[in-house]
Short mmCIF file of the C-alpha atoms (twelve columns), coordinates in Angstrom:
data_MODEL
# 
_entry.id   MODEL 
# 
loop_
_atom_site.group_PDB 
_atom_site.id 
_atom_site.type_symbol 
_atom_site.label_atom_id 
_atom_site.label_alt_id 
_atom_site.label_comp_id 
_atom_site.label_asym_id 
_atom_site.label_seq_id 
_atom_site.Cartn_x 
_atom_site.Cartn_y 
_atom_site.Cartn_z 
_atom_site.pdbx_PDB_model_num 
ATOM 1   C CA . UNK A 1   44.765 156.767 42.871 1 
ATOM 2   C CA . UNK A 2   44.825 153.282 41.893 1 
ATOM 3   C CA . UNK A 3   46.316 152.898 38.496 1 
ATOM 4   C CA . UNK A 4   45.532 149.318 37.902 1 
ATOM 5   C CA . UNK A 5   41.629 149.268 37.886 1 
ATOM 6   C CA . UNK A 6   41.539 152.118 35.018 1 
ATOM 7   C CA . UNK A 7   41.706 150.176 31.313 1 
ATOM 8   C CA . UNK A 8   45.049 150.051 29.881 1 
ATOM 9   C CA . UNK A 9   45.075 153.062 27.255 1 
ATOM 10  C CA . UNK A 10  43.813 154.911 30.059 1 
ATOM 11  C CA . UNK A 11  47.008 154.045 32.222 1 
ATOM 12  C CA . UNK A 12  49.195 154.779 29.253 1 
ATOM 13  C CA . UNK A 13  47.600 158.275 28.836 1 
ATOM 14  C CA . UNK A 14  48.337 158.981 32.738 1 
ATOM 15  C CA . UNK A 15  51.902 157.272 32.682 1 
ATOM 16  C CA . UNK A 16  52.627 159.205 28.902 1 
ATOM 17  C CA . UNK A 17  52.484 162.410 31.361 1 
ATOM 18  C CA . UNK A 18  54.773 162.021 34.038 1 
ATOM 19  C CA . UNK A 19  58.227 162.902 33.416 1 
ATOM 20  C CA . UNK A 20  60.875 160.170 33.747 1 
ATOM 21  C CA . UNK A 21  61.432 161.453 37.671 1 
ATOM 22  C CA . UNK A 22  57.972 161.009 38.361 1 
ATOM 23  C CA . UNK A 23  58.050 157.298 36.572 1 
ATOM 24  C CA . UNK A 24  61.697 156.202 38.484 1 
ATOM 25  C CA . UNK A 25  59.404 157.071 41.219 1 
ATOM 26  C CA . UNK A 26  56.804 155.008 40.663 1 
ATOM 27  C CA . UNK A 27  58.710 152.255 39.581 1 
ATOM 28  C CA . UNK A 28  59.737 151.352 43.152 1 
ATOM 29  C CA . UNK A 29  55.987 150.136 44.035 1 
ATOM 30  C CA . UNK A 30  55.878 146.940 42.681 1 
ATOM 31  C CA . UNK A 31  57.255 144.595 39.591 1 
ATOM 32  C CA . UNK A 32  53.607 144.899 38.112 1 
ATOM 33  C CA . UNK A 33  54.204 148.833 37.893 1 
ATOM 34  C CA . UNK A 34  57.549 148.474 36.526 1 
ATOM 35  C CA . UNK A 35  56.222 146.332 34.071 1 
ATOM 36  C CA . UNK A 36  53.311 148.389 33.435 1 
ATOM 37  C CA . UNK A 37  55.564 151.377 33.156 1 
ATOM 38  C CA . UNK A 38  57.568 149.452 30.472 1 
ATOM 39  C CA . UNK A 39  54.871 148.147 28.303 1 
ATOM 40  C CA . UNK A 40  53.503 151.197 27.659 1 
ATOM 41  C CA . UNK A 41  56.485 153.295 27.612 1 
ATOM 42  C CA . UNK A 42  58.551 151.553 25.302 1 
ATOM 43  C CA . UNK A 43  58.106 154.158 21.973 1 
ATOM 44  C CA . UNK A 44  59.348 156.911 25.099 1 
ATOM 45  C CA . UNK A 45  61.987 154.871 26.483 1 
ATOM 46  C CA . UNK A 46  63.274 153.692 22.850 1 
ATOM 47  C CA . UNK A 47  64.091 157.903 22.563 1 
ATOM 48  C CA . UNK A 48  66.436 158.264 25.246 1 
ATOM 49  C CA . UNK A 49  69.874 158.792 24.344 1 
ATOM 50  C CA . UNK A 50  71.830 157.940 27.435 1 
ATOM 51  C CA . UNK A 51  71.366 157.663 31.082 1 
ATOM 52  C CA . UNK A 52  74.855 159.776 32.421 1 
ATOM 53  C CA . UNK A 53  76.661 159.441 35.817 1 
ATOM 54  C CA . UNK A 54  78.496 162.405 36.830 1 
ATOM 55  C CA . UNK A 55  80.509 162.869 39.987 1 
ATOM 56  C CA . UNK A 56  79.927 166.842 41.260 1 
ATOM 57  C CA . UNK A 57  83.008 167.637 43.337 1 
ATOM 58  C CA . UNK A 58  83.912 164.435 44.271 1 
ATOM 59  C CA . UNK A 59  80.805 164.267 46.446 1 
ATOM 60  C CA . UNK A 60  78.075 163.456 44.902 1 
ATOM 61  C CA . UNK A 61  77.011 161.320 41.474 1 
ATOM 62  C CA . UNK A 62  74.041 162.760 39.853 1 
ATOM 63  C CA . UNK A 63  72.361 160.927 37.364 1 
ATOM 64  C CA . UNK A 64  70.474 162.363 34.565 1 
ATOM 65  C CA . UNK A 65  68.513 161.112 31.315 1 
ATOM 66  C CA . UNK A 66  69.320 162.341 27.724 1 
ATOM 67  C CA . UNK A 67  66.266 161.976 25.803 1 
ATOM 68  C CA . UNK A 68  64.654 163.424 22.417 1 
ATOM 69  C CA . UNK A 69  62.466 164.882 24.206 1 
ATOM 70  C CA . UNK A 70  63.172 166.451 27.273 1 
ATOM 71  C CA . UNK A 71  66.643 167.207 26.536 1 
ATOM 72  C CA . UNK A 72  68.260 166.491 30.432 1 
ATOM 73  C CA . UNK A 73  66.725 165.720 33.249 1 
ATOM 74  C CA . UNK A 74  67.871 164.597 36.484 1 
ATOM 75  C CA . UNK A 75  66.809 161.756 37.698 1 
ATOM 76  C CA . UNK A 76  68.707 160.851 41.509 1 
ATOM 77  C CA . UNK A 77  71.985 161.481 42.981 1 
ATOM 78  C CA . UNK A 78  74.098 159.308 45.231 1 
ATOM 79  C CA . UNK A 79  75.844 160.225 48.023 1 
ATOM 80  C CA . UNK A 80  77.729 159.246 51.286 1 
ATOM 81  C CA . UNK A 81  75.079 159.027 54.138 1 
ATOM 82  C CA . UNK A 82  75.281 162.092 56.779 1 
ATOM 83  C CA . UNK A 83  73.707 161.743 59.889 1 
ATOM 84  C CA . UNK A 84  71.138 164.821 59.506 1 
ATOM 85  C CA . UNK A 85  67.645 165.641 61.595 1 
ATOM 86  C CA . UNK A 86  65.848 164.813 57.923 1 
ATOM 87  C CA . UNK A 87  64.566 161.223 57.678 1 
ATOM 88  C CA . UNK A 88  65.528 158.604 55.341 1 
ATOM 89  C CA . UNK A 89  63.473 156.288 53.769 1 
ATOM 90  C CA . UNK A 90  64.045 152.573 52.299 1 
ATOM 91  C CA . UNK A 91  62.919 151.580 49.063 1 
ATOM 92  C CA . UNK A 92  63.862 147.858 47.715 1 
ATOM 93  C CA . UNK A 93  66.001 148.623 45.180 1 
ATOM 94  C CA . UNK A 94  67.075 145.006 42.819 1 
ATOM 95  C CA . UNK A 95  66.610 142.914 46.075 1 
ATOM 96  C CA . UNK A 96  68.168 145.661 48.285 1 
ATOM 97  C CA . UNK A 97  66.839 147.894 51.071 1 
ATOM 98  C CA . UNK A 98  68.914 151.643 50.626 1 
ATOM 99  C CA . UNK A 99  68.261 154.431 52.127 1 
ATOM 100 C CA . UNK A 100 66.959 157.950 50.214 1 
ATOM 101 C CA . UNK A 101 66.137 161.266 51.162 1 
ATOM 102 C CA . UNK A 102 64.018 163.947 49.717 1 
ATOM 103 C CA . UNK A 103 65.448 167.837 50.695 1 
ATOM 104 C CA . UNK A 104 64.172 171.179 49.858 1 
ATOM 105 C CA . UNK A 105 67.426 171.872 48.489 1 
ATOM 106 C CA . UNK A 106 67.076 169.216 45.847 1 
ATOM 107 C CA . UNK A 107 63.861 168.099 43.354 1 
ATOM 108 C CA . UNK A 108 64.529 164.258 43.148 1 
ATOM 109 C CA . UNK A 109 65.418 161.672 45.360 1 
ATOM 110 C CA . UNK A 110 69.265 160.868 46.678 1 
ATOM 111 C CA . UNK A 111 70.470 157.755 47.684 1 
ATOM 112 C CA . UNK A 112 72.772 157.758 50.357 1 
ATOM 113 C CA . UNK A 113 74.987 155.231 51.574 1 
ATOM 114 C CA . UNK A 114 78.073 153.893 54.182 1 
ATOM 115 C CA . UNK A 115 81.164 154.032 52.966 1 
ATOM 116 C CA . UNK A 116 81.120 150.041 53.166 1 
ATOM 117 C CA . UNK A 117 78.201 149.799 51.038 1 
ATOM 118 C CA . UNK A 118 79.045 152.709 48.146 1 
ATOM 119 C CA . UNK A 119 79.808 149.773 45.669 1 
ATOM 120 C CA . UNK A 120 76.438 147.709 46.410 1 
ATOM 121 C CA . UNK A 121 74.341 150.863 46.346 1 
ATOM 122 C CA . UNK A 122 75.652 152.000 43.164 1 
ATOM 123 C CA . UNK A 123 75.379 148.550 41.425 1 
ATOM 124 C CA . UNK A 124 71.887 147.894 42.677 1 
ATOM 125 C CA . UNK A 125 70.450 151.598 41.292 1 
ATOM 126 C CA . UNK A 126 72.066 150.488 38.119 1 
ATOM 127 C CA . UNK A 127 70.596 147.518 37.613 1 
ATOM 128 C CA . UNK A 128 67.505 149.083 38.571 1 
ATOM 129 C CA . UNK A 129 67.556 151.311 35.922 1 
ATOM 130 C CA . UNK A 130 68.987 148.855 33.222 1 
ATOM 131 C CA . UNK A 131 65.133 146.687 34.377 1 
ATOM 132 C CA . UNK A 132 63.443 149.711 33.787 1 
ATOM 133 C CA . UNK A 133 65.013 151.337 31.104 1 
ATOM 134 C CA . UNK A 134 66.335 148.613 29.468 1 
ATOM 135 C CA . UNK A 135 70.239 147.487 27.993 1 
ATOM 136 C CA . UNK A 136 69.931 149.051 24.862 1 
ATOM 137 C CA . UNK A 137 70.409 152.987 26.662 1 
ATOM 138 C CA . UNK A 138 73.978 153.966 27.095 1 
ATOM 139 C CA . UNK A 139 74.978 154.417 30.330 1 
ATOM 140 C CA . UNK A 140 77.563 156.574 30.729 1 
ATOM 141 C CA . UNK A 141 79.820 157.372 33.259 1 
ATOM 142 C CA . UNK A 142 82.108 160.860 33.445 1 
ATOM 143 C CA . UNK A 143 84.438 159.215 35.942 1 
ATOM 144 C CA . UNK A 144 87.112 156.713 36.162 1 
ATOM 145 C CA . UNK A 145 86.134 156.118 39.725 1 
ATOM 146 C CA . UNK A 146 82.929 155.367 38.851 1 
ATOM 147 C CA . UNK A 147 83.483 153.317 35.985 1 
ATOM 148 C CA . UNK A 148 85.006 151.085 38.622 1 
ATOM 149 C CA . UNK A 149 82.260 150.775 40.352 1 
ATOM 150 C CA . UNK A 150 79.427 149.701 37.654 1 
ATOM 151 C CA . UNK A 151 78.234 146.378 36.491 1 
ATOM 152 C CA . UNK A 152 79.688 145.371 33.405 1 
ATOM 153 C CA . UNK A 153 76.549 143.963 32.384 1 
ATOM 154 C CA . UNK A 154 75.204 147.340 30.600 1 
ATOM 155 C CA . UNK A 155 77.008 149.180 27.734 1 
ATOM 156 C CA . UNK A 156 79.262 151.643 29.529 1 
ATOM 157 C CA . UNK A 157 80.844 153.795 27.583 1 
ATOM 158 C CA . UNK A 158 83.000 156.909 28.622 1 
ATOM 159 C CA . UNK A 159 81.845 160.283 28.277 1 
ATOM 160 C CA . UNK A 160 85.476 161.682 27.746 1 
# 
């Protein structure tokens, strides 16, 4: 479908129906979809509480949205790369290429990385999420490690 030849309220309408997976998604196309995606999600976005990093068993940081309306819902995880027969895929993420996977086992998109690249591949889904989301969500982090590992640029603030 191509979004941008339907009249704005129209692409609002479609847009006001995905769920915030669906839109992190979609906001990997282009800067004019990011930007559409924030002009006419702003009243949605403005009801999220926080955007959380957790680290599950050391292995793996999910990351999940806190909103109003939806209550949780998981957004990505981030992992260490294993070399598996299931392809990867590169999306530009804040100038950089990374590499994410889509498994049966899981219903949204990881990001995997080297072990030489954990701290660039964590900063650069931040920021992507602070251009879409905006600096006025908390972003919190459940982990000292990760902490560590974040821009300073957002408002981090610990979830313990």
């Amino acid at each position: 479908m191509k979004l941008f030849k339907y009249p704005h309220l129209v692409q609002k309408e479609i847009l006001d129906n995905l769920e915030y997976l669906e839109l992190f998604m979609l906001s990997f196309v282009s800067k004019n979809m990011i930007k559409l995606i924030k002009s006419s999600q702003v009243q949605r976005f403005n009801s999220i509480h926080s955007l959380n990093y957790d680290c599950c068993l050391n292995v793996r940081t999910l990351v999940y949205i806190s909103s109003k309306h939806s209550g949780l819902e998981k957004l990505s995880a981030i992992t260490e790369r294993e070399e598996t027969n299931k392809d990867y895929f590169q999306l530009n993420v804040s100038g950089k290429m990374l590499d994410f996977q889509l498994s049966d086992e899981y219903e949204y998109p990881v990001a995997a990385y080297h072990l030489c690249d954990k701290e660039i591949v964590i900063k650069s889904i931040h920021e992507h999420f602070i251009n879409l989301f905006g600096d006025s969500v908390e972003y919190r982090l459940g982990d000292k490690r990760l902490r560590d590992s974040y821009s300073a640029t957002a408002k981090l603030i610990s979830m313990y």
